[in-house]
GUZARO-77942 format. One record per residue (C-alpha): chain; y, z, x; residue in one letter; residue number from 1. Coordinates in Angstrom, 1 decimal, always signed. Layout:
N
TORTOR mol      y      z      x type seq
TORTOR   A      Y      Z      X    A NUM
...
REM end
This chain:
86
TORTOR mol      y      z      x type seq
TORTOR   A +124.2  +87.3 +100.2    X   1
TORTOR   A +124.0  +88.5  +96.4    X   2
TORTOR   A +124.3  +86.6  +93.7    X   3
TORTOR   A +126.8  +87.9  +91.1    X   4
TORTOR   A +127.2  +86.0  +88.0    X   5
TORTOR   A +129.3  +87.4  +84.5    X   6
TORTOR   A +127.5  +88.8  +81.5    X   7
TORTOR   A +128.1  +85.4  +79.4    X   8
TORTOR   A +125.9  +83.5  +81.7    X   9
TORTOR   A +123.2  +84.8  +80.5    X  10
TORTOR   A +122.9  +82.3  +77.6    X  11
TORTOR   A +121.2  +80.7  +80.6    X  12
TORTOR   A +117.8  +82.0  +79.8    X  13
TORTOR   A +116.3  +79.0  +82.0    X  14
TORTOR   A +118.6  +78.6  +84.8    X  15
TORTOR   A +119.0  +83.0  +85.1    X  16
TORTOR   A +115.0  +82.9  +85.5    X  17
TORTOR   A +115.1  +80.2  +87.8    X  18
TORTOR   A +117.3  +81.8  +90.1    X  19
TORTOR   A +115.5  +85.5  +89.8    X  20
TORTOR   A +112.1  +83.6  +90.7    X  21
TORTOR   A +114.0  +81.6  +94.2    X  22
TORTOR   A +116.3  +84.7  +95.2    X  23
TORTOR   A +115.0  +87.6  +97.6    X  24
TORTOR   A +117.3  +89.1  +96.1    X  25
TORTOR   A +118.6  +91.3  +92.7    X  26
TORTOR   A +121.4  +89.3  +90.5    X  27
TORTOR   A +124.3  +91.3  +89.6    X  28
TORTOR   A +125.6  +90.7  +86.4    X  29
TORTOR   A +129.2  +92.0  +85.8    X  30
TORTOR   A +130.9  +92.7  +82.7    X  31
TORTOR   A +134.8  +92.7  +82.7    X  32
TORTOR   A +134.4  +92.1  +86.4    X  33
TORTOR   A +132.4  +95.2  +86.9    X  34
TORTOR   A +129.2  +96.1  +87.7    X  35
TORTOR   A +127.1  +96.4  +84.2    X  36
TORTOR   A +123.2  +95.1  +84.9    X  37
TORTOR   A +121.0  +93.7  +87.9    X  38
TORTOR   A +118.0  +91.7  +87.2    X  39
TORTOR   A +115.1  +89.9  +89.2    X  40
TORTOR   A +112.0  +88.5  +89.1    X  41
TORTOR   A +108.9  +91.1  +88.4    X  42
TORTOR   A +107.2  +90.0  +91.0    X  43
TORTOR   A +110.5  +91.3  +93.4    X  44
TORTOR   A +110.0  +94.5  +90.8    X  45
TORTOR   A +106.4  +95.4  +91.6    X  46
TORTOR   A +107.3  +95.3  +95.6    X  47
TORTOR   A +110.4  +97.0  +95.2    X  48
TORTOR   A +108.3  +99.6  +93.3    X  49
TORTOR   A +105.6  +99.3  +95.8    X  50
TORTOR   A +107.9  +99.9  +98.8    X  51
TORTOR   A +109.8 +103.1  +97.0    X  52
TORTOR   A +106.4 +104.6  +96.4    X  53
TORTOR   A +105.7 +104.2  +99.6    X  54
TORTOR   A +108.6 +105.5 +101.3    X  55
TORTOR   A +108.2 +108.9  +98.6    X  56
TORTOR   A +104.6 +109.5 +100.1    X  57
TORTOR   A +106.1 +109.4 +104.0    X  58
TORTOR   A +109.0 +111.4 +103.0    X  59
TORTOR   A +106.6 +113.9 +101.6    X  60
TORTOR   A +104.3 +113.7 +104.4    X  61
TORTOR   A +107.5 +114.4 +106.8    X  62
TORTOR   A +108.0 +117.5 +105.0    X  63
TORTOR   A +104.6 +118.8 +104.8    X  64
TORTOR   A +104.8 +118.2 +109.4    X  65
TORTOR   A +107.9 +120.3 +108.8    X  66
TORTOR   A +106.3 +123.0 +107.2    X  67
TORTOR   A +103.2 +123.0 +109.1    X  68
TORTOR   A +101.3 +122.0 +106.3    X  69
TORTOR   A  +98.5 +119.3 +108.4    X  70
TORTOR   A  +95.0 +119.8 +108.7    X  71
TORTOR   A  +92.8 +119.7 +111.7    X  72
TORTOR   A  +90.8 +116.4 +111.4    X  73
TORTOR   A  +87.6 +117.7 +113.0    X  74
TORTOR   A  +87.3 +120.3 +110.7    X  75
TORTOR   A  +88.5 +118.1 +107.4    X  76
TORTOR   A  +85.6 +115.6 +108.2    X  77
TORTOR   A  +83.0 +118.5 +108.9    X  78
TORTOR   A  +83.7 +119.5 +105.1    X  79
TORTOR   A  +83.4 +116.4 +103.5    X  80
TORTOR   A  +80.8 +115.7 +105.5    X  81
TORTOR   A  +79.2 +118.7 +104.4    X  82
TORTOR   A  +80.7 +119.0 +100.9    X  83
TORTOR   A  +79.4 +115.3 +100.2    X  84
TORTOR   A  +75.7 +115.6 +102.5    X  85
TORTOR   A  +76.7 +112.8 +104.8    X  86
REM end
């Protein structure tokens, strides 16, 4: 379940970190009981990032099968083969 605290608990530097570095999950922060920031650790960052990069390249390479856009792999490896002398 997310965790949602208000904006004036972040004078909790320590205890804020704490929890982004335990959670699996973002912290909402709310401001006037709305939505306003969401926060975690970097580590949950860099495989969030990770994982949207990912899923970019796949939709891209869905849409290149769409538009017939592939490459036969014989003939891909003959040209590096040839392009490289291997």
């Amino acid at each position: 379940m997310p965790k949602i605290i208000p904006i004036r608990d972040l004078k909790k530097t320590s205890e804020i970190s704490q929890m982004c570095h335990e959670s699996d999950e973002p912290i909402f922060i709310t401001k006037n009981g709305y939505g306003d920031m969401v926060i975690m650790s970097m580590k949950m960052y860099e495989e969030k990032m990770f994982m949207s990069d990912a899923y970019r390249k796949l939709s891209a390479a869905e849409e290149q099968l769409k538009e017939g856009k592939t490459l036969d792999a014989d003939g891909s490896l003959k040209g590096i083969r040839e392009k490289y002398n291997v």
